[in-house]
N, C-alpha and C positions, 0 to 999 in steps of 0.2 A: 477489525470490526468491533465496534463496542457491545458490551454486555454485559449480562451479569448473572452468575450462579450462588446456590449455595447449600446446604445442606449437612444434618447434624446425623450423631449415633450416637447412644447410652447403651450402658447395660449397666451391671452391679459393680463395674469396678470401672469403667470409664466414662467420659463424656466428650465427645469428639464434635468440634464444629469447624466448616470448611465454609470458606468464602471467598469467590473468584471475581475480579471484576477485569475487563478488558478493553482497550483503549485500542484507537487506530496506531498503526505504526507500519512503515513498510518493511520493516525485520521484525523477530520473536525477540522479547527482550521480557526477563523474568525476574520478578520482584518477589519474593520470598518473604513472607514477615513469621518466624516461630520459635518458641526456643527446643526444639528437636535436635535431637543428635545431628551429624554432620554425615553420617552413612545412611538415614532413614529421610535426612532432606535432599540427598542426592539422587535418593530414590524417585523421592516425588518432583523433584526438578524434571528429572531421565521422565514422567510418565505424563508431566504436563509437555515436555516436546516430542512426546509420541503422538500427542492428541493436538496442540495447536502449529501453525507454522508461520503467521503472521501476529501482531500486535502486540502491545505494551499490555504484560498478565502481572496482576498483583496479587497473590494468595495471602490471606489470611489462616494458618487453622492454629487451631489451640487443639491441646489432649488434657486433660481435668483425671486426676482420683477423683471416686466418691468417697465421701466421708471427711475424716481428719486431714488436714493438708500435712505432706510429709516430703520432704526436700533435701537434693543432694546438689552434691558439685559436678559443675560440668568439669572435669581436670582437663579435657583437650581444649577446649576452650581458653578455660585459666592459664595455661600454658602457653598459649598463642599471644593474650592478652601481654602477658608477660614478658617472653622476648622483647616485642613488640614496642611497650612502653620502655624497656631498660634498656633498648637499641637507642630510641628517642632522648631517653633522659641522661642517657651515658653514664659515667663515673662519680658524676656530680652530687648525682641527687639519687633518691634511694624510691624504690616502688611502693607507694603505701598498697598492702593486701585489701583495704575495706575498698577503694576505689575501685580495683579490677573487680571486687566481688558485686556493686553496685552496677557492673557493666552488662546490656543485656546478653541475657543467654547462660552467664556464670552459675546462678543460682538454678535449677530448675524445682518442676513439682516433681514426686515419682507418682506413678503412675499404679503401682503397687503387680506387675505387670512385666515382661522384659519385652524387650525389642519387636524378637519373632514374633508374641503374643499378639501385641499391638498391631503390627506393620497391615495386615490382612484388614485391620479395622480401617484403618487409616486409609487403604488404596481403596476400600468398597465405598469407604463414605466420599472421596475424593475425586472417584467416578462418576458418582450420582450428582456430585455439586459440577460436573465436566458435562455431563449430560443436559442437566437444565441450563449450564449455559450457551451449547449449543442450540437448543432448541429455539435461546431467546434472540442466538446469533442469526438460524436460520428464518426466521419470520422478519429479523430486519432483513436478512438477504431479499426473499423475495419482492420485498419490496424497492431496494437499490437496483434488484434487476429489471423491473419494471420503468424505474427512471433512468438506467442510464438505457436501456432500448428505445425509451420516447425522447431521448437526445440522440440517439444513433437517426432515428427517422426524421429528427430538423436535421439534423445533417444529411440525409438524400433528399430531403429536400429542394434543400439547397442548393444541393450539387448539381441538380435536374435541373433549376433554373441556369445553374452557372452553364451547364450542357447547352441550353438553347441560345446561349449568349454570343456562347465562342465563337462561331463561323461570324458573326455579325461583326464583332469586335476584330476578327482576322480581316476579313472585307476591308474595313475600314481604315483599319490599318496599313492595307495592303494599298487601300484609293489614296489615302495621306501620303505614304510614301512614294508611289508614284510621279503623283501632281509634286511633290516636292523637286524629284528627280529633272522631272522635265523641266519646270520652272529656272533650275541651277543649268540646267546646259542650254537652255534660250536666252539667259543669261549674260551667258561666256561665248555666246556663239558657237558651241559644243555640236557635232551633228553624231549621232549616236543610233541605231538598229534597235527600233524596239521589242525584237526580244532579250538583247541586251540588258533593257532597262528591266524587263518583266525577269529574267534571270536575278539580276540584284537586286531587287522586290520581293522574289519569291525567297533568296537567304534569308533577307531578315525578316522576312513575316515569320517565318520558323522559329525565329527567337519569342513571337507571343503565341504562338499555338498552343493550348494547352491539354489536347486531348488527350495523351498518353497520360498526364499529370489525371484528369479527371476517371481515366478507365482505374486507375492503379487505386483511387480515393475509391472510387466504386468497389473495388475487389476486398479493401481491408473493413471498409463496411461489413462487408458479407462474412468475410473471415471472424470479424467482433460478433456478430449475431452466433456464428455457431458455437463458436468458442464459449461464450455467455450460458448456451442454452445445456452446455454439457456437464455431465456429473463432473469431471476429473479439477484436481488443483488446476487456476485457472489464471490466479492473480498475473504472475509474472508474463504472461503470453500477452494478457489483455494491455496490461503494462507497455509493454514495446507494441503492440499493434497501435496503442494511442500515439504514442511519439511519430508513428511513423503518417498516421492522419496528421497529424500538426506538419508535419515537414512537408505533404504533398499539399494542403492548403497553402502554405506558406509561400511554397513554387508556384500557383495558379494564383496567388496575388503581385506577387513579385514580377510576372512573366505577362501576365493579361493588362495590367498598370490601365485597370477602366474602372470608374467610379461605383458603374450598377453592380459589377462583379467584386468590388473593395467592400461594398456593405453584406455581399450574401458571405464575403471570406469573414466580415466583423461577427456576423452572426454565427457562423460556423465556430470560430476558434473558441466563441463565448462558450457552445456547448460541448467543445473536447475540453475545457477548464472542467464544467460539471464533472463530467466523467472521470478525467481525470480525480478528481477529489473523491469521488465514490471507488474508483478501482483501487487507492493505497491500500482498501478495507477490504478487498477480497486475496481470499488464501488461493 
């Protein structure tokens, strides 16, 4: 679900700014932008997947001395840089030192501060900006929940006309095949029991019945509305309950092969697309 957080902290020795933005995706996938150590960034990696469980998250945060800018070496860094490039460049060529040092993250500011100091500043402000972007996640929610429930209800809609269709569409099917039947043994001069005939007329009208297909559409409706209305993680449920509406439409067009019932399935699949596209964005 997209969004956006943010939020800062000073005091006399630091300046902390945290900035979140979040994109649809249907995995967590974490973008990190900082030059922080490698044990204080895995910290806030571990504390944004405590807190999100879907979408594409990009953090921002800077940490600032006040005063004088005062700057050391990142050495685990430098070191990584290093193998790295003299794996690359092999025997041949030699590592220039200014290049890795121009490499983000080698240089940092000090903080004037150590780690432990910091870390406590860093999670409180990284909360707050976690906070405000849930908030701005949950106000788009309730409104995605709003549309995809007024696409859940064209889909019963729908489906209640497709319900009135079906015996008629069976009928008719069942009168066509018939008059076919008889037609083919008057024919051939064929003499034939008609229940004979009404027995293999009743097989294959079975192949377009599509009751069972529409009670099961009815039931994952019902299952999508609760599901929807519940506090609990929801994405992945709702996820597979859509697939499984597209595949039972898909069988009541496939199976009823009638024109008025091909346009309620066109409109139906139009709004499992909507849904679909709103549910990648829920956790």
């Amino acid at each position: 679900m997209t969004g956006h957080g943010q939020a800062r902290f000073h005091n006399d020795q630091l300046q902390i700014a945290v900035e979140i933005r979040t994109v649809n995706n249907r995995h967590l996938k974490l973008n990190v932008h900082s030059d922080l150590d490698a044990e204080t960034q895995a910290k806030i990696e571990a504390l944004l997947r405590s807190r999100l469980h879907r979408g594409s998250v990009t953090l921002r945060i800077s940490v600032k001395s006040i005063g004088e800018g005062q700057y050391e070496l990142n050495e685990e860094l430098i070191r990584a840089y290093w193998l790295q490039l003299s794996e690359i460049a092999g025997s041949s060529q030699s590592v220039n030192v200014e290049s890795i040092l121009a490499l983000p993250g080698a240089v940092i500011e000090k903080t004037g501060a150590d780690r432990d100091e910091i870390w406590p500043h860093i999670e409180s402000t990284l909360d707050e900006a976690l906070a405000n972007l849930e908030a701005m996640r949950a106000q788009e929610g309730q409104a995605m929940q709003a549309d995809m429930l007024g696409n859940i209800e064209t889909i019963a809609s729908r489906l209640e006309s497709v319900r009135e269709l079906a015996p008629k569409i069976s009928e008719a099917y069942s009168k066509r095949l018939t008059d076919r039947i008889q037609a083919l043994l008057e024919k051939h001069n064929i003499e034939s029991a008609q229940v004979d005939i009404l027995r293999e007329v009743g097989i294959f009208a079975e192949r377009v019945d599509i009751a069972e297909e529409t009670v099961r559409l009815g039931t994952h409706l019902d299952h999508f509305r609760d599901t929807i209305s519940s506090t609990a993680k929801a994405g992945r449920k709702l996820d597979f309950l859509v697939q499984e509406i597209l595949r039972e439409t898909n069988t009541i067009g496939s199976k009823a092969n009638d024109s008025e019932i091909a346009t309620h399935v066109v409109e139906i699949k139009t709004a499992i697309e909507r849904i679909r596209e709103m549910v990648q964005n829920v956790e």
